[in-house]
N, C-alpha and C positions, 0 to 999 in steps of 0.2 A: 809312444816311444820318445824318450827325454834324454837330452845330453847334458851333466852341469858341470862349464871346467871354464875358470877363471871370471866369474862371475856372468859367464852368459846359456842360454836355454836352448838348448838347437831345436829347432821347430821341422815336421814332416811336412810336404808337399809336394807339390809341382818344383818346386824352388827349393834349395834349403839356406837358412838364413839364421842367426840368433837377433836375441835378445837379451836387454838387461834383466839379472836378476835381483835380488833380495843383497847378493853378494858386492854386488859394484856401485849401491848405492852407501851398504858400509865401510866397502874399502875406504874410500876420503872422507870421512867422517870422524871427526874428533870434540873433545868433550867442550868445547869452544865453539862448535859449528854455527854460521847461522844457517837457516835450508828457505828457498823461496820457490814457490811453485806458478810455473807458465803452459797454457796447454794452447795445442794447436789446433784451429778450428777448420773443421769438414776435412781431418785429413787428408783424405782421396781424392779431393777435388780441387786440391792443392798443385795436383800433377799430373800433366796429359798423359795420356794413351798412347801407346805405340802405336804409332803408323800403318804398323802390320796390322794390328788387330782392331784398328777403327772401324773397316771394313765389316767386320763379323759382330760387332757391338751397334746393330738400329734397329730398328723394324719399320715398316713400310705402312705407310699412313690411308694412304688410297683407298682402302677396302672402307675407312672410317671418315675422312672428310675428303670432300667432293673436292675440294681447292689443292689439295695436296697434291706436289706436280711427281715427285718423288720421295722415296724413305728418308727419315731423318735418322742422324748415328751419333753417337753417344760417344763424344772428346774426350774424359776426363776417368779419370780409374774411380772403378765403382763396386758398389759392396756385391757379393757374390764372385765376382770373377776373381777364380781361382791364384791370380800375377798379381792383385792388387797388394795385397800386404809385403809380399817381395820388392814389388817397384818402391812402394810407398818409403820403405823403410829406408831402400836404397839410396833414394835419393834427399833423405831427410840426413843420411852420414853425409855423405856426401858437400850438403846444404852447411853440418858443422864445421868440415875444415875449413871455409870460407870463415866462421862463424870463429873460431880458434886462430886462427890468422897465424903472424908469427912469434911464434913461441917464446923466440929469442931476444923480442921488444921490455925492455923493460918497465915501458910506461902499458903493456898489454897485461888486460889482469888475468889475463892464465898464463904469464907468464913462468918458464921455472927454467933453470939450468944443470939439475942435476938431479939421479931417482937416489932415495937413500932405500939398500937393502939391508936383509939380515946381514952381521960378519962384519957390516963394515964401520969405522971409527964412529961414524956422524948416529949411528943406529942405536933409536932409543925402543927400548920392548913394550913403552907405555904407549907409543904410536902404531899408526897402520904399520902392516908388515911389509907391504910396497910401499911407498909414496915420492909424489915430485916436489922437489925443496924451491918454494921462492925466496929468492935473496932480497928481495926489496920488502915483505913482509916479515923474514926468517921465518916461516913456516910452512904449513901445507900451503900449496896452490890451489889458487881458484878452481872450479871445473862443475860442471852440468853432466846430468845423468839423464836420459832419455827411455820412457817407458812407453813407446808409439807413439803419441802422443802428449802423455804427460811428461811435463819437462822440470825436472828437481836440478834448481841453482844451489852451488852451497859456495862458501864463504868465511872468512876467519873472525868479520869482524859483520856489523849491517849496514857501511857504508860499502864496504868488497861487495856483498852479497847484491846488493841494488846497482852497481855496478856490472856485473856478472848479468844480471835480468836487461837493464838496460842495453845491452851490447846482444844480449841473444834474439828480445825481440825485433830490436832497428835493425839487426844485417839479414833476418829471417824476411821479416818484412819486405824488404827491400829487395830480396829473392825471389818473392812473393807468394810467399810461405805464410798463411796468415797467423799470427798469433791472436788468442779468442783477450784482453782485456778485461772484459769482464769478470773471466774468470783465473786469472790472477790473485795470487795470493803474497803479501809483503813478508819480508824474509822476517822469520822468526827463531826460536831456540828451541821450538816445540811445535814443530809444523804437523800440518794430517798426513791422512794416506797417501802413502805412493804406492805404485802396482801391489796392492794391496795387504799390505804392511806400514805400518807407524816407526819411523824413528826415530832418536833424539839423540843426544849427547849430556852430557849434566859430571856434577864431581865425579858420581861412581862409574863414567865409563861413557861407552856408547848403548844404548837401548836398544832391542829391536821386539813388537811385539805384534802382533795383529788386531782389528778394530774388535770392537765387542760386537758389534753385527756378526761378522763373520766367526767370532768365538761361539758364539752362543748357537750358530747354525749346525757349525761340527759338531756340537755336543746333540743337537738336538737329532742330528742326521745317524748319529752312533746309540742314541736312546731307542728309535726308531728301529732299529736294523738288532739290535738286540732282544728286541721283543718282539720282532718276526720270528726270530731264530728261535729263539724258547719256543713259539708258538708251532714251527717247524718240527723241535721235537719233538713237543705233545700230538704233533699228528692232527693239529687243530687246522693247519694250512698245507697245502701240495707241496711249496717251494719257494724259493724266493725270486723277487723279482729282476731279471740280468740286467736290463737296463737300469736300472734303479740301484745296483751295485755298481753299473758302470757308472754313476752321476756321481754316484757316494763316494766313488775310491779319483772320481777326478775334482772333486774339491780338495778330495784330504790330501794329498798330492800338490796341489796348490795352498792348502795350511803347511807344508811339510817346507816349502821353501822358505819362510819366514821359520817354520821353530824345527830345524834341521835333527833333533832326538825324535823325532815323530818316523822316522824312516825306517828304524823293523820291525815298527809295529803295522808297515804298510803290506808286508809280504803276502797276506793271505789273500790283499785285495788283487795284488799284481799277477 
């Protein structure tokens, strides 16, 4: 079950929460961009455990070593437990508005003072259909796009855009939010994947395309599943496999976000 309305993914759980999609990373994206990429390292372990539920997160050591006087319990949000992607997320927005500071600064480089829509004098059809107008740069404003943990800086120019990284790692940091360094990437015009999609900017527009790993998997996953099917009606095989349509129709689903005409061709999976 999937929500998609203004570029975010509403996700099922215990919790419910979105995400960035395909969509909010092209919103600010123009044919000038630069895009740099920052990820956060061990996200979970970035941010303690509720209080409440410390308690019910250890196990008891005693049965295993002789010295152990009592159970040890597990601080810090951790993979499996059903709240961790909820808190995690939670407190990583949260972590931006600090990160965003104030808006109204003009020496802040997300700074902007005004959105331009459709309708209105300032509104060019060659631009995003939303966007926030910097007056110190006259263009798009700065801004970071957030995919759990991968972090897409983008930027008008590649001293903005290092700027942008600069301010997101030191106040994260400093939060103590670790950002991974290593795996940082310097802002470019032609950057990789983000939640699993490529995009760019250039003369003819904004891009958006998926990696060829992933191209080549849905074709190979649709090659596959059509020659059951034949096989199916020669009567050479029982049926098909459900779980194995259930995998097939949740990657193409996940292709479907990056190349949006894929969507009624999904119906027979749904």
């Amino acid at each position: 079950m999937m929500r998609r309305s203004l570029g975010l993914i509403g996700v099922c759980g215990p919790l419910r929460f979105t995400y960035l999609s395909v969509e909010a990373h092209v919103r600010p994206t123009v044919e000038t961009s630069w895009m740099g990429d920052l990820d956060l390292g061990e996200m979970f372990l970035n941010f303690p455990l509720s209080l409440a539920l410390a308690p019910y997160c250890g196990i008891d050591l005693s049965p295993y070593v002789k010295e152990a006087k009592s159970w040890q319990r597990w601080e810090r949000l951790m993979m499996g437990l059903k709240v961790s992607p909820y808190l995690a997320i939670k407190a990583t927005h949260l972590a931006f508005e600090v990160v965003y500071g104030d808006l109204r600064d003009p020496l802040n480089v997300f700074h902007w003072n005004k959105v331009i829509l459709p309708g209105s004098l300032e509104y060019d059809p060659t631009q995003p259909k939303v966007w926030k107008y910097n007056p110190v740069t006259q263009g798009l404003a700065a801004t970071v796009v957030a995919y759990v943990d991968d972090l897409r800086t983008l930027g008008l120019s590649q001293s903005e855009c290092w700027r942008v990284m600069h301010r997101v790692a030191t106040i994260l940091t400093a939060l103590g939010i670790q950002v991974a360094g290593r795996k940082a990437r310097a802002p470019t015009t032609r950057p990789g994947p983000w939640a699993g999609m490529v995009a760019w900017g250039d003369e003819t527009g904004v891009c958006v395309r998926a990696t060829q790993v992933k191209w080549l998997k849905a074709k190979a996953q649709l090659e596959t599943l059509h020659k059951e099917f034949e096989q199916y009606k020669a009567g050479t095989i029982a049926g098909l496999n459900f779980k194995q349509l259930e995998s097939i129709r949740g990657f193409l689903v996940h292709m479907q976000l990056t190349y949006p005409a894929l969507t009624p061709y999904l119906r027979a999976f749904i």
